[in-house]
C-alpha positions as CSV (number, residue, x, y, z in Angstrom):
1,X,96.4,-62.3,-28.0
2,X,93.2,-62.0,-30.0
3,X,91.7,-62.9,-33.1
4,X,92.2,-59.8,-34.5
5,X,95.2,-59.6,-37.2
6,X,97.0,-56.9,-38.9
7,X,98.6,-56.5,-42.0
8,X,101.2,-57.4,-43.6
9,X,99.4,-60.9,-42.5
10,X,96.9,-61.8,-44.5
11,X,93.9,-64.4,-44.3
12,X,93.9,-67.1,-47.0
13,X,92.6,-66.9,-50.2
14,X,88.4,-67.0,-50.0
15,X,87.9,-66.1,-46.6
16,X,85.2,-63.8,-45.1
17,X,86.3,-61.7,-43.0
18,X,85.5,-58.5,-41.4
19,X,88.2,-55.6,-42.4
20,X,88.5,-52.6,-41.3
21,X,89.0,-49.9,-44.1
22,X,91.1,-46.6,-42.4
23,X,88.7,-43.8,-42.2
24,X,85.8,-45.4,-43.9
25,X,83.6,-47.4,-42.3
26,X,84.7,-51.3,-41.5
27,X,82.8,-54.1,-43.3
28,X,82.9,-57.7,-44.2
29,X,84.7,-58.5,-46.9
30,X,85.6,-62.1,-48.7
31,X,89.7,-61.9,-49.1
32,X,90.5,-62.7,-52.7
33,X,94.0,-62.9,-54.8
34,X,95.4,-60.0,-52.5
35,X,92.3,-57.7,-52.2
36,X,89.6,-57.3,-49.2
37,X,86.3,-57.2,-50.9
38,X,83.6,-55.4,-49.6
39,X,79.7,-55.1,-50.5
40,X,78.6,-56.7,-53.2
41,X,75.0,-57.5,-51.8
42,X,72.1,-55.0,-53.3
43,X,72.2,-51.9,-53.4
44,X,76.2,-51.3,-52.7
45,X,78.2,-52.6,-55.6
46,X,81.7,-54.3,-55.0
47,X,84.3,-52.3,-53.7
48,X,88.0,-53.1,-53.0
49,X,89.0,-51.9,-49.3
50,X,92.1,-50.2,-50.4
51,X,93.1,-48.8,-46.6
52,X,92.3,-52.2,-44.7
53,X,95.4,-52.3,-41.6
54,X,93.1,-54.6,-39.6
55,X,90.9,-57.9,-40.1
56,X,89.3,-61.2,-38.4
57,X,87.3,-64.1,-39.5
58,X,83.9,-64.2,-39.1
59,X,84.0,-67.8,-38.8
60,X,86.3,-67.3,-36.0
61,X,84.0,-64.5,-34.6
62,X,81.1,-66.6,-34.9
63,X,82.0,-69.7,-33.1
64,X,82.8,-67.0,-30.0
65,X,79.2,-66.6,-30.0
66,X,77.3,-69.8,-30.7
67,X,75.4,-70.4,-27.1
68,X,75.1,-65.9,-26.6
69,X,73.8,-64.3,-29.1
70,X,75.3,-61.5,-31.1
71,X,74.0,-58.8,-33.2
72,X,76.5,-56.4,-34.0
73,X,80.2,-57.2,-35.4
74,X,83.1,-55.0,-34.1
75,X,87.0,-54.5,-33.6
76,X,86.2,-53.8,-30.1
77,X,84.5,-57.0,-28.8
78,X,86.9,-58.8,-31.3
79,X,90.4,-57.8,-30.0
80,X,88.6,-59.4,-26.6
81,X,88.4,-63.1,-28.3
82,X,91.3,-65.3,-28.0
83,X,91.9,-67.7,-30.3
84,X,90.6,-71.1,-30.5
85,X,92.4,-74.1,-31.2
């Protein structure tokens, strides 16, 4: 098991998570009303992630990594995470 999840479940409504996006490039995204929601920080504009199969939450991700850091976000060290709770 890992804290990697894939669709049809979804995360709640608000959450940031990091999604991937089929054969564009994975990102985070804040979940809102049904949509992954990506970019929105200058200079990329919000986009909706229409081919998202996959997501975590980066709080979830995060809280793996609290006493080693961590400076890159992927699927790869995530599917490796159990977890907590």
């Amino acid at each position: 098991m890992s804290i990697v999840h894939y669709l049809p479940e979804m995360p709640e409504n608000g959450a940031t998570v990091y999604a991937d996006n089929g054969k564009f490039s994975a990102d985070r995204a804040i979940f809102r009303d049904g949509k992954f929601l990506g970019g929105g920080e200058f200079p990329v504009p919000q986009y909706e992630m229409h081919h998202a199969t996959k997501w975590f939450n980066m709080s979830e991700y995060d809280a793996h990594h609290r006493n080693v850091p961590c400076y890159t976000v992927s699927f790869d060290r995530a599917e490796s995470l159990e977890p907590s709770g």
